[in-house]
C-alpha positions as CSV (number, residue, x, y, z in Angstrom):
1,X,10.3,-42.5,-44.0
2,X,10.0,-42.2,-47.7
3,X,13.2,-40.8,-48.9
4,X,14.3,-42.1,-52.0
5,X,14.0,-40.3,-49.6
6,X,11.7,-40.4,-49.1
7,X,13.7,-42.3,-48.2
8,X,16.4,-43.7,-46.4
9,X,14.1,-44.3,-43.2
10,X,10.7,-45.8,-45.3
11,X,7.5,-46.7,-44.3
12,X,6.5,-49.6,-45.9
13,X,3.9,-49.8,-48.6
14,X,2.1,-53.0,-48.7
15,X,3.2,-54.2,-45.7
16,X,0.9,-51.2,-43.3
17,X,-2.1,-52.9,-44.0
18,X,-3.2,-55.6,-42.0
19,X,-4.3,-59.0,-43.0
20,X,-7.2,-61.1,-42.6
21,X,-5.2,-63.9,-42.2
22,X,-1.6,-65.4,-42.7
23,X,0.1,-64.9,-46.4
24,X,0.8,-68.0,-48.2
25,X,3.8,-69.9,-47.1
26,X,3.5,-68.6,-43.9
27,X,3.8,-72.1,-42.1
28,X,7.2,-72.7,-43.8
29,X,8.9,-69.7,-41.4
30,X,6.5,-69.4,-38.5
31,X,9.0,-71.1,-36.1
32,X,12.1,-69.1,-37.9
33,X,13.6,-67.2,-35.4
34,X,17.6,-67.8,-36.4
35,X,18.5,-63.7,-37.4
36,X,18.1,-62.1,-33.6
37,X,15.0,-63.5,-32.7
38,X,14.0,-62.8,-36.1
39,X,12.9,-65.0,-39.8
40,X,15.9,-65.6,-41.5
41,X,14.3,-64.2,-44.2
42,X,14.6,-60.8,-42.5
43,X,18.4,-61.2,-43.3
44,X,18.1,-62.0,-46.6
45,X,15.6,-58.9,-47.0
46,X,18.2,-56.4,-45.2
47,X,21.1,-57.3,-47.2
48,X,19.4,-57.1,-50.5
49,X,17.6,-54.3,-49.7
50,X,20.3,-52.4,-48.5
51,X,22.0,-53.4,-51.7
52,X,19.5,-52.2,-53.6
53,X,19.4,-48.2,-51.7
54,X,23.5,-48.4,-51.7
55,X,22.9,-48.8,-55.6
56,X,20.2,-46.1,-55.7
57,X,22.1,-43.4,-53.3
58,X,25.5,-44.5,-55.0
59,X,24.3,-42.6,-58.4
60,X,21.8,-39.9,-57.2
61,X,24.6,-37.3,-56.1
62,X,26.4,-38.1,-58.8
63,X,24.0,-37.3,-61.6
64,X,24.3,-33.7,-61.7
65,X,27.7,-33.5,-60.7
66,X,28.4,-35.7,-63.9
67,X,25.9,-33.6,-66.1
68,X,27.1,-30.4,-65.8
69,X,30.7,-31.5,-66.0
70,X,32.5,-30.1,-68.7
71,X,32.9,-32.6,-71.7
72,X,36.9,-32.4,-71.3
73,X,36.2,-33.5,-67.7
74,X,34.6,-36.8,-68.9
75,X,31.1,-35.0,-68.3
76,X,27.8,-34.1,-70.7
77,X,28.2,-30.2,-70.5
78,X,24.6,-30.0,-70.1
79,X,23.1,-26.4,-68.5
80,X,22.8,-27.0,-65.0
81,X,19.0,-26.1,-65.2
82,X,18.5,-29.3,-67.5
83,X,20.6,-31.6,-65.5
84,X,18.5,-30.6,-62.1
85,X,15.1,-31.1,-64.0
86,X,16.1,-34.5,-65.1
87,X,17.4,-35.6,-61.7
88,X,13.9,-34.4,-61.0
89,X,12.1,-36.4,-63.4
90,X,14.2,-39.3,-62.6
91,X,13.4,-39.4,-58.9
92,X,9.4,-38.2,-59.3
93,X,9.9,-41.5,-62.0
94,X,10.8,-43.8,-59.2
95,X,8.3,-43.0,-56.9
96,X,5.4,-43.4,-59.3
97,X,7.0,-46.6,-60.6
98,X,5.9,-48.3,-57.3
99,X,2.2,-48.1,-58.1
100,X,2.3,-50.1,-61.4
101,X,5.3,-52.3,-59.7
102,X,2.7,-53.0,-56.6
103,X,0.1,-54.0,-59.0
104,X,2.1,-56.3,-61.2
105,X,3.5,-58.4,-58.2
106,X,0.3,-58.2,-56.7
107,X,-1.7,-59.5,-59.9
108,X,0.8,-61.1,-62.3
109,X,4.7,-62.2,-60.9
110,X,4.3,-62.2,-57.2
111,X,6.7,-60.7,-54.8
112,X,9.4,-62.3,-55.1
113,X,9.7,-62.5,-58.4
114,X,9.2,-58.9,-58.9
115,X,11.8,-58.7,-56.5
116,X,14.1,-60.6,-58.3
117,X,13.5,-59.1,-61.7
118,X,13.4,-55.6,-60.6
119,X,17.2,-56.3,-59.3
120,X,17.5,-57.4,-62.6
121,X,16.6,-54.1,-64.4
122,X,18.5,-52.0,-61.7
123,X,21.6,-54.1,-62.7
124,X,21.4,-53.8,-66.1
125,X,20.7,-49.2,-65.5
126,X,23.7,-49.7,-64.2
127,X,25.9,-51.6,-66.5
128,X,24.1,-49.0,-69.5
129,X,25.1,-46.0,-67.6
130,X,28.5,-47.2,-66.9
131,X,28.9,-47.8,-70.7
132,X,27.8,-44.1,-71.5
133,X,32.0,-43.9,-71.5
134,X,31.3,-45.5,-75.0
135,X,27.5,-45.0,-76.0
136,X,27.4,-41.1,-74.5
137,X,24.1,-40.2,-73.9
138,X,21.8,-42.7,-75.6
139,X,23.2,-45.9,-72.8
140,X,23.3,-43.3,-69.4
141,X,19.7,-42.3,-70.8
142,X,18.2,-45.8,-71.4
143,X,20.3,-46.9,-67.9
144,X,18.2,-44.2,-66.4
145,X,14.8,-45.4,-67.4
146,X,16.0,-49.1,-66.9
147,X,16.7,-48.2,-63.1
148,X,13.0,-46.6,-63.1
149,X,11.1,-50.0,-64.0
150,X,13.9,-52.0,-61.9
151,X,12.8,-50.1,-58.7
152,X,8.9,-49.9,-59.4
153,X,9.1,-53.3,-59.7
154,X,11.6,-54.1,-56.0
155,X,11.1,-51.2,-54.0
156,X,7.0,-51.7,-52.5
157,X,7.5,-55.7,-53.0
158,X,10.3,-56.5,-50.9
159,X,9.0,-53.6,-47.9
160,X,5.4,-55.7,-48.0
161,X,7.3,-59.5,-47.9
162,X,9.2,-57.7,-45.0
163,X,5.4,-57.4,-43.4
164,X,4.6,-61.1,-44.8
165,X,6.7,-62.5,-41.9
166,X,4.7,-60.9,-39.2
167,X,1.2,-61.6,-40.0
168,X,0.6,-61.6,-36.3
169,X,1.4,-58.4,-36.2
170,X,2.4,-56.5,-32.7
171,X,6.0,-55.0,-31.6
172,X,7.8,-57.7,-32.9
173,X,6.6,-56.8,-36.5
174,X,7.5,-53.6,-35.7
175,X,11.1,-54.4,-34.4
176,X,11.7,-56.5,-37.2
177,X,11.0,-53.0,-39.7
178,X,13.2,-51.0,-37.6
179,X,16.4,-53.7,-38.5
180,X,15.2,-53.7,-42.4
181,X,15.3,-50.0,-42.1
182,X,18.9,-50.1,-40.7
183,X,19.9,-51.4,-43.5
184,X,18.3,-49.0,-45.7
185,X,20.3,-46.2,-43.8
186,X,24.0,-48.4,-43.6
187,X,23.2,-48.6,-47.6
188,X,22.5,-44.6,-47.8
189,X,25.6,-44.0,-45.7
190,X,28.1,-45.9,-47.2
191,X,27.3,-45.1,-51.0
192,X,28.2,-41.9,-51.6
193,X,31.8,-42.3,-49.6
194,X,32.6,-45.3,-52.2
195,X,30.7,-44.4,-55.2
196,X,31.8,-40.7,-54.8
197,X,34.8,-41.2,-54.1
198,X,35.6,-43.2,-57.4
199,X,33.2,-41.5,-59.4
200,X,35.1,-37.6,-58.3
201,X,39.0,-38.8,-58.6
202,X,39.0,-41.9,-60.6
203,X,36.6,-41.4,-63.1
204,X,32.8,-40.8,-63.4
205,X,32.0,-44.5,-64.9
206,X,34.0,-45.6,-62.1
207,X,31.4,-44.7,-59.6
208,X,28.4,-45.7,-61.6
209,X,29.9,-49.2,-62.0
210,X,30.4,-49.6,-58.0
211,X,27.4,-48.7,-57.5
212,X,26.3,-51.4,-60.1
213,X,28.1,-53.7,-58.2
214,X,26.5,-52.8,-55.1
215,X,22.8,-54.0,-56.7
216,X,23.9,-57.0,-58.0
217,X,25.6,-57.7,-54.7
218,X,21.5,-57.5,-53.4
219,X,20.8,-60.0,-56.6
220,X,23.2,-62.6,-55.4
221,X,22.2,-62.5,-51.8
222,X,18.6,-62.7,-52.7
223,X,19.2,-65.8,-54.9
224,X,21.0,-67.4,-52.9
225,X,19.4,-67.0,-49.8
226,X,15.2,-66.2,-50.7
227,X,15.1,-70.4,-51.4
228,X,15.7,-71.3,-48.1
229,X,14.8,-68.7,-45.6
230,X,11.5,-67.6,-47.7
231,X,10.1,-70.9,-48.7
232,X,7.2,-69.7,-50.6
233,X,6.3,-67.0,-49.1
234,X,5.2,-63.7,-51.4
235,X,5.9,-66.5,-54.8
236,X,2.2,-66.9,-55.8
237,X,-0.1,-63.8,-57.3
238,X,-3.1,-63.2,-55.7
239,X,-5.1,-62.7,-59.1
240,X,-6.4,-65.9,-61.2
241,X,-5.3,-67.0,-64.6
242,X,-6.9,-65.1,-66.6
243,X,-6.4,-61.6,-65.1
244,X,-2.9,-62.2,-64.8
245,X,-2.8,-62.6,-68.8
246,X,-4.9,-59.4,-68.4
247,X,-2.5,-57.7,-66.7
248,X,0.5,-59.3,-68.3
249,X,0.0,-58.3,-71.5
250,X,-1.0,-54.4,-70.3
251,X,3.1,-54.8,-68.7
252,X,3.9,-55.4,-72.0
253,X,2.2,-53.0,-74.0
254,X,3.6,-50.4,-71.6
255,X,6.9,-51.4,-71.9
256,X,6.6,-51.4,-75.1
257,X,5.8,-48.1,-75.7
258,X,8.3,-46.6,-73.8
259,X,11.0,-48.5,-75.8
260,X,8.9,-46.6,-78.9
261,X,9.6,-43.3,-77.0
262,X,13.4,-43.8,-76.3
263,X,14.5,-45.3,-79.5
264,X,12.8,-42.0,-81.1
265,X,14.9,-39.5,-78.7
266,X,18.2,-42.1,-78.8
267,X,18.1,-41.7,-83.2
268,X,16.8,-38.2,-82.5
269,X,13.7,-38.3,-84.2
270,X,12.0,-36.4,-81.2
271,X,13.8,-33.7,-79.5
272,X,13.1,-33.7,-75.3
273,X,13.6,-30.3,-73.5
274,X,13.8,-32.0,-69.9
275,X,13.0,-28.5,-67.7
276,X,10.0,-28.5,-70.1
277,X,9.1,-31.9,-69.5
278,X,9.2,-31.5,-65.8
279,X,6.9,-28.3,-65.9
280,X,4.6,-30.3,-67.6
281,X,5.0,-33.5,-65.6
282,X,3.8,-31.1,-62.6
283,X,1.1,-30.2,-63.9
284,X,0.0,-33.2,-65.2
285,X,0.1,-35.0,-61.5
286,X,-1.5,-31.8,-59.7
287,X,-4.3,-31.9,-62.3
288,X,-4.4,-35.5,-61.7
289,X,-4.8,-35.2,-57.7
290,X,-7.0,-32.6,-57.8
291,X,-9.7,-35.5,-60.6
292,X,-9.0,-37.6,-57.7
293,X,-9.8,-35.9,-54.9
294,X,-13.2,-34.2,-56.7
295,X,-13.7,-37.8,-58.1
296,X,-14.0,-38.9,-54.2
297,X,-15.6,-35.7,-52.8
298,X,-18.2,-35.9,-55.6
299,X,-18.5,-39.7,-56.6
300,X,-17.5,-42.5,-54.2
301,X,-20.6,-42.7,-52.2
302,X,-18.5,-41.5,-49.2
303,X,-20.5,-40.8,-45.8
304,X,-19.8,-37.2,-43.9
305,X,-17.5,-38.6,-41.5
306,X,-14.9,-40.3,-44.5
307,X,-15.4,-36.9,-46.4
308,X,-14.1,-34.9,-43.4
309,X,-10.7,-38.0,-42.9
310,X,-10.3,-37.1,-46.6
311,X,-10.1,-33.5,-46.3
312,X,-7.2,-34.0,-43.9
313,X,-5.6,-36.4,-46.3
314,X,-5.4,-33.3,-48.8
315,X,-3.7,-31.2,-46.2
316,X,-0.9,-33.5,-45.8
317,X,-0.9,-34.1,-49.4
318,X,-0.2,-30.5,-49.8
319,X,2.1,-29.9,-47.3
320,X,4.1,-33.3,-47.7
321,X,4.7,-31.9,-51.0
322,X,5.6,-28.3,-50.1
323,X,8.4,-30.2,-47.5
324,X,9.8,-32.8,-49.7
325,X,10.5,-29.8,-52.7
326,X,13.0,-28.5,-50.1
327,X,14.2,-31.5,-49.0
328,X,15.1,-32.9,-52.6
329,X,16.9,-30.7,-53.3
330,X,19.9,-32.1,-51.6
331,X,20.8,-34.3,-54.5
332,X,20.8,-30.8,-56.9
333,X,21.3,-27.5,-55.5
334,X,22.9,-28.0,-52.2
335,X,25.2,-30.9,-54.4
336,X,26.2,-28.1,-56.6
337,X,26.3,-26.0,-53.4
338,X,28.8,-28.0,-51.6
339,X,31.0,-28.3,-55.3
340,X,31.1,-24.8,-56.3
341,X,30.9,-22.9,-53.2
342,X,32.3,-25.2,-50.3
343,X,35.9,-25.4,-48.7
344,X,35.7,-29.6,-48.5
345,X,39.0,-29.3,-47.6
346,X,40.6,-31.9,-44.3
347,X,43.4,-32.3,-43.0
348,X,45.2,-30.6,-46.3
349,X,42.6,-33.1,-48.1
350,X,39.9,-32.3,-50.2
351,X,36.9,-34.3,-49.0
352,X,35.4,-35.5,-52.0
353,X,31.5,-33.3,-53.2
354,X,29.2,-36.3,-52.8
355,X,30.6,-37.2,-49.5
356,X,28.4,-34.6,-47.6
357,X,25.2,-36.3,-48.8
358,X,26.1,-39.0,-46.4
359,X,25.7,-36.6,-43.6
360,X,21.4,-36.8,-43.5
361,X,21.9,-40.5,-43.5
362,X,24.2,-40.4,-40.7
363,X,21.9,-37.4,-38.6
364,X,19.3,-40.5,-39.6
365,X,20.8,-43.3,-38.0
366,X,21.8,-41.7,-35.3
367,X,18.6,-39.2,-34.1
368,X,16.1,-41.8,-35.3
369,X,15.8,-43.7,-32.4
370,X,15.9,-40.6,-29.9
371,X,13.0,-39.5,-31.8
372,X,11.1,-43.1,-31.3
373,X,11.3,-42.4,-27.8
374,X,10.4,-38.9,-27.8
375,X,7.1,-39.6,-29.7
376,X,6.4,-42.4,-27.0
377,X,7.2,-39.9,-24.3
378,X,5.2,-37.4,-24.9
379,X,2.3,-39.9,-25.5
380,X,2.4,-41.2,-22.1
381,X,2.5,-37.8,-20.5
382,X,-0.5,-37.1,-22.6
383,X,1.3,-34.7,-24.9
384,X,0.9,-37.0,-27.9
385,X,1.2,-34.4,-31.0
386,X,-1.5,-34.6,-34.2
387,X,-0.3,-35.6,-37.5
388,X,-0.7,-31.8,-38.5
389,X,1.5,-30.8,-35.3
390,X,4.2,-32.8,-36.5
391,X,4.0,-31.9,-40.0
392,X,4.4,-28.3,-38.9
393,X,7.9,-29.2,-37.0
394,X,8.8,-30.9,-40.5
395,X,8.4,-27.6,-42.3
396,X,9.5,-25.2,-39.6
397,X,13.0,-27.3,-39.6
398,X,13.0,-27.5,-43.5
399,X,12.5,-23.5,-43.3
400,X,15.7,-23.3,-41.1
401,X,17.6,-25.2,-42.4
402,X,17.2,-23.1,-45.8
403,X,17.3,-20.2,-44.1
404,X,20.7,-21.0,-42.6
405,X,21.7,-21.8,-46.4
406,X,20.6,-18.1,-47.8
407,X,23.4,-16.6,-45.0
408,X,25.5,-18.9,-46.5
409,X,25.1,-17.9,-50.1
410,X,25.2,-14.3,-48.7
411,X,28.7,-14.8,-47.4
412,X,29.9,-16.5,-50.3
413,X,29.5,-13.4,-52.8
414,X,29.0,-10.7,-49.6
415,X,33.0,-9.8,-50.7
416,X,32.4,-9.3,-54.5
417,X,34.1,-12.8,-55.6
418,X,33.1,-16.1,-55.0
419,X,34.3,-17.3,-51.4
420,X,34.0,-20.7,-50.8
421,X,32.4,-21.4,-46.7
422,X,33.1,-24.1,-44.3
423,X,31.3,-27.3,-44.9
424,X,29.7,-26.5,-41.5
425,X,27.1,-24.6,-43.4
426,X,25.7,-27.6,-45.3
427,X,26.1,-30.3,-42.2
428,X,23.9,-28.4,-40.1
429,X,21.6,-27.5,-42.7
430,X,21.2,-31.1,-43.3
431,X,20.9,-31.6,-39.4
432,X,17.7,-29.6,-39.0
433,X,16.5,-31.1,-42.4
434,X,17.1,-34.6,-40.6
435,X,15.3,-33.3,-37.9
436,X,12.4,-32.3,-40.3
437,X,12.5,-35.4,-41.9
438,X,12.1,-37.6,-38.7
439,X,9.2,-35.1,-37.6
440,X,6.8,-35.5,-40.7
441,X,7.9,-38.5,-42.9
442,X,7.2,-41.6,-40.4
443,X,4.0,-40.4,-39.7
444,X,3.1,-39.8,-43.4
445,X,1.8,-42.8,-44.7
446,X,0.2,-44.3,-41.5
447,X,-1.7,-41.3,-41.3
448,X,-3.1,-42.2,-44.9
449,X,-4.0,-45.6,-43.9
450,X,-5.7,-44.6,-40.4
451,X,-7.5,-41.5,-42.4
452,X,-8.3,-43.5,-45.5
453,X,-12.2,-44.7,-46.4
454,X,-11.6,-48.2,-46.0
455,X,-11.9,-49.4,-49.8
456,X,-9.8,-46.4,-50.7
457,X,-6.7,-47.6,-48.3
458,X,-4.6,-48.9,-51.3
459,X,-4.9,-46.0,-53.0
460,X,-4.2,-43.5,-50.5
461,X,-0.7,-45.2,-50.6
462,X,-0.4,-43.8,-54.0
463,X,-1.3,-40.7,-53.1
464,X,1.7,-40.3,-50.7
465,X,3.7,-41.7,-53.0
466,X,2.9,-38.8,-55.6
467,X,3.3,-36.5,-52.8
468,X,6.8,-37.4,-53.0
469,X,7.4,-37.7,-56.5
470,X,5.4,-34.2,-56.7
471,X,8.5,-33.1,-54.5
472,X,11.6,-34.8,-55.8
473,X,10.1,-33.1,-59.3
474,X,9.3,-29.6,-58.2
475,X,13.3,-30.1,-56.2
476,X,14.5,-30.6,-59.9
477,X,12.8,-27.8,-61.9
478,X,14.2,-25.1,-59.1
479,X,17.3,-26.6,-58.1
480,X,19.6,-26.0,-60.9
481,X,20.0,-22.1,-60.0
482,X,23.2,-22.9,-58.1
483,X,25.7,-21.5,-60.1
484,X,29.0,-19.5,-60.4
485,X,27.8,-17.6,-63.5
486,X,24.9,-16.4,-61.7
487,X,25.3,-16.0,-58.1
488,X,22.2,-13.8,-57.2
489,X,20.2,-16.8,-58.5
490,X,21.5,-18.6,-55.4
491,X,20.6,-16.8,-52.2
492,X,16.8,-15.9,-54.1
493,X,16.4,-19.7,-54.6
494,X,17.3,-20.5,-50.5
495,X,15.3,-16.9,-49.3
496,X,11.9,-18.5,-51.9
497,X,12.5,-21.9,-50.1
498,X,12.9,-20.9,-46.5
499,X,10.1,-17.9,-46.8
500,X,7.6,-20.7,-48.5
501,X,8.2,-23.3,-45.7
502,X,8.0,-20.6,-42.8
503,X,4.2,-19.1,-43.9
504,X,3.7,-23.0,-44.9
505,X,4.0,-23.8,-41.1
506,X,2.3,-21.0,-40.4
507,X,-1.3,-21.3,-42.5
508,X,-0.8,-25.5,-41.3
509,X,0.0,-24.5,-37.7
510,X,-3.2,-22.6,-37.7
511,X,-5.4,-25.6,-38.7
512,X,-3.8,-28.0,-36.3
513,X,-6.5,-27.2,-33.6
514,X,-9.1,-26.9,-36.0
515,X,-8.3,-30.4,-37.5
516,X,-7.9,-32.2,-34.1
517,X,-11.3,-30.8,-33.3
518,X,-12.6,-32.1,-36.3
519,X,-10.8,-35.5,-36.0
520,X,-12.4,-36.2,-32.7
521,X,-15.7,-36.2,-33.9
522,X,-14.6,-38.8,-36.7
523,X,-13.9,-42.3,-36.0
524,X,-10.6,-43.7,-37.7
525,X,-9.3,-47.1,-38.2
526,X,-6.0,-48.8,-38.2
C-alpha cells in the first residue's frame, strides 16, 4: 500500500498496467527462476529496494525529533509547528516526485538507470544531512531536497521493473510483489530500531549517517548484481532521440531552478516560512485536482459511462486523502506524543522515541497476509466488499485509533501536570491504524486503474499519488500541536481527527450502495 506510507506495503506504479507484449530484454530472464522460483532479478530488486525504504524510514521519525531539539541538545530549536509542516512538505515532496521521476525513466534514462541515479541522489541527502553537524541548516536542507529528486527518480522505476519480469502476468506476478513488498516492510521495521537508536543516545548525525549507509548498501547491491540478473531489461527509453533531448533538457532546466531557489534561502536572500508554504502548497494541489477533474468532466470527450467511473475516482480521491492526513501523522504528532508524554521505559530501560514507529510496520508484516485471505474469503462466499466498503473500514479504524489517542491525552493532563501513559496507548493506536491501512490502501490504486477512462490510466496513478502527498502535507500543517507548553492543543488535535474520520465514514458509508448500484451499470476494465 502506498505508505511512504503510503507506504511500507505499496502498490506498484508502473508495473499495474498490463502490457501488450513482453518488455525489452525480456528473453534474457524468461527461464530465470534461481530466487524461489523466482528471476534473480527479484533479489537484486528486494535488497535494493529494501535498502532504499530502511534509508527513507531511517530519517522520517527522526526529523522532528531532531528539529525541535534544543540547540544545546545538538538540535535546530525550531517551533514544533514549523518542524511538522516541513516533515509535511518533505513527504507530500516525495510523493509527487514520482510523476516527473516516471516520466524521465520512461522518456529519457530508462529504468534502470533512473534507478541507479536516484540511489545516487538519496546517498548523497544523506551524506549532506549528516554534515549539517558542520554546515547547520543550509546541508540538512539541501540533503532534504536531494532525497526528494533521489526518490522521484527510484521509487515508481524499480516497483514497474519488478512488473517487467512477469509480463505474463497471473499469480506468479503477483507472488513475486508480495516478496518485493517484504522487503519493503523488513526495511521499515528494522530502521528506526538502528537509526533511532544511534540518532537518540549517540548522537543525531549518527542516525542520519546509518541510515545513509543503509541506501548505499541498496547502490552496491544494485551494481553489483542488476548486470547479471537484469540483462537489459528496463535499460532502453521508450521515447526516440529527439524527445529524449526534449525531455532532457526540461530535467535540466528544472533542476536548475530549484538550485536558483535554494542557494537564495541557503545565503538568505529569501526568507521561507515552512507552515506557510505548506498552507499554500495545499491549496495549490486542491486547486489543481479540482482543473483536473473539471478539465475531464467538461473536456476529454468522455462517454456517460467513463464520466460516472470518474465520479467514483473523486470519492476515493477525497476520502484517501481525509485517511492518509490521520495516518501521517505518525511521523509528527504521535512522534512527539510518544517523546513528551510516553513512559518508554523496559525493564528499568528507556526504549528509545523512534522505536515505536516500528510497531505499524510490524502490525504490517504480520496482519497483511491474514487480510489477503480474508478479502479472498469473503469473495468466495459472495461477500466480496466494494472499494467504498473498504474505504469506510480504513476510516472507521483511523477514527479509533484517534479516538483512543484523545483518552490518552486526557489522562496525561486529567491530574493537572503532565503524566507520562504506558506505551500501550500508542501500540494499539497504531494497531487499528494498521488495520485501516490494510483495509483501504491495497485497494487504492487498482481501483484507479480498473475505474480509469482508458487513455487517462497513467494519470489516474498520479492522482493517487497526490492523494497521498495531499495527506502526508495536511499530517504536517496540524501535527505540530503536540506539545508540553500547550497541552489543550493536544487532546483538540486527536478529538478534530477522530470526529472528522467518524462523519467521513459516515457520509462514504452512505454512498457505498448508491455507488455499487451505479457501478453495475458501468463496464470496467483491468
Amino acid at each position: 500500500m502506498a505508505k511512504d506510507s503510503q507506504g511500507v506495503f505499496e502498490q506498484p506504479a508502473a508495473a499495474t498496467v498490463a502490457r501488450d507484449e513482453p518488455p525489452p530484454g525480456f528473453e534474457y530472464l524468461k527461464d530465470d527462476r534461481g530466487f524461489f522460483g523466482h528471476p534473480r532479478g527479484l533479489a537484486t530488486l528486494f535488497f535494493t529496494e529494501m535498502w532504499e525504504r530502511f534509508s527513507y524510514y531511517g530519517i522520517r521519525p527522526l526529523l522532528v525529533l531532531f528539529m525541535t531539539a534544543a540547540l544545546a541538545g545538538g538540535g535546530f530549536g525550531f517551533e514544533r509547528t514549523t518542524a511538522s509542516a516541513i516533515v509535511g512538505i518533505y513527504a507530500a515532496s516525495v510523493y509527487l516526485a514520482s510523476l516527473p521521476g516516471g516520466w524521465i525513466a520512461d522518456r529519457w534514462l530508462g529504468l534502470q538507470r533512473s534507478i541507479w541515479y536516484g540511489g545516487v541522489f538519496i546517498a548523497l541527502g544523506h551524506l549532506s544531512i549528516a554534515l549539517s553537524s558542520v554546515f547547520a541548516h543550509r546541508a540538512f536542507f539541501l540533503g532534504l531536497i536531494l532525497i526528494v529528486i533521489g526518490t522521484g527518480l527510484l521509487k515508481p522505476n524499480i516497483s514497474a521493473i519488478v512488473g517487467d519480469l512477469y509480463p505474463e502476468g497471473g499469480s506468479r506476478r503477483d507472488a513475486g510483489f508480495s516478496i518485493f513488498y517484504m522487503g519493503i516492510n523488513v526495511g521499515a521495521f528494522l530502521a528506526p530500531l538502528v537509526t533511532g537508536f544511534l540518532g537518540e543516545r549517540v548522537g543525531w548525525h549518527w542516525g542520519f549517517g546509518a541510515a545513509g549507509l543503509g541506501m548505499l548498501c541498496g547502490l552496491i547491491t544494485f551494481r553489483m548484481r542488476a548486470g547479471s540478473t537484469l540483462g537489459s531489461l528496463g535499460i532502453a527509453p521508450t521515447a526516440g532521440l529527439d524527445e529524449q533531448r526534449r525531455v532532457r533538457n526540461a530535467a535540466l532546466i528544472g533542476v536548475a531552478a530549484i538550485v536558483v531557489v535554494v542557494a537564495l534561502a541557503m545565503f538568505g536572500l529569501i526568507h521561507i516560512d515552512a507552515p506557510a508554504v505548506a498552507k499554500q502548497m495545499r491549496n495549490v494541489m486542491l486547486g489543481m485536482a479540482l482543473v483536473y477533474f473539471s478539465y475531464l468532466f467538461l473536456f476529454a470527450g468522455l462517454s456517460g459511462n467513463e464520466k460516472k467511473r470518474v465520479a467514483v475516482i473523486i470519492v476515493l480521491f477525497i476520502f484517501a486523502t481525509i485517511f492518509w492526513s490521520a495516518f501521517e501523522q505518525a511521523p509528527t504528532s504521535l512522534n512527539l506524543f510518544a517523546r513528551d508524554f510516553t513512559d518508554r521505559t523496559l525493564f528499568g530501560w528507556q526504549v528509545p522515541t523512534t522505536w515505536i514507529q516500528s510497531v505499524n510496520s510490524l502490525f504490517v508484516i504480520l496482519l497483511a497476509p491474514v487480510f489477503a485471505w480474508l478479502w479472498v474469503a469473503l469473495g468466495k462466499r459472495g461477500h466480496d466488499l466494494s472499494s467504498p466498503a473498504k474505504f469506510t473500514i480504513g476510516l472507521l479504524f483511523a477514527a479509533f485509533a484517534f479516538l483512543l489517542m484523545l483518552f490518552a491525552a486526557n489522562r496525561v493532563i486529567s491530574s493537572g501536570q503532565v503524566v507520562r501513559v504506558s506505551m500501550l496507548w500508542l501500540s494499539a493506536s497504531y494497531l487499528l491504524q494498521t488495520i485501516g491501512e490494510l483495509s483501504l490502501s491495497p485497494v487504492g490504486l487498482s481501483s484507479m486503474t480498473k475505474l480509469a477512462p482508458r487513455k487517462f490510466v497513467g494519470q489516474m496513478m498520479g492522482v493517487w499519488f497526490m492523494a497521498a502527498a495531499l495527506g502526508n502535507l495536511i499530517a504536517g500543517i496540524v501535527g505540530g500541536h503536540v506539545d508540553p507548553e500547550k497541552l489543550q492543543e493536544m487532546p483538540a488535535l486527536f478529538q478534530r481527527t477522530a470526529t472528522s474520520r467518524f462523519i467521513s465514514a459516515a457520509v462514504l458509508g452512505v454512498m457505498i450502495i448508491p455507488i455499487r448500484r451505479m457501478m453495475r451499470e458501468v463496464p470496467t476494465h483491468g
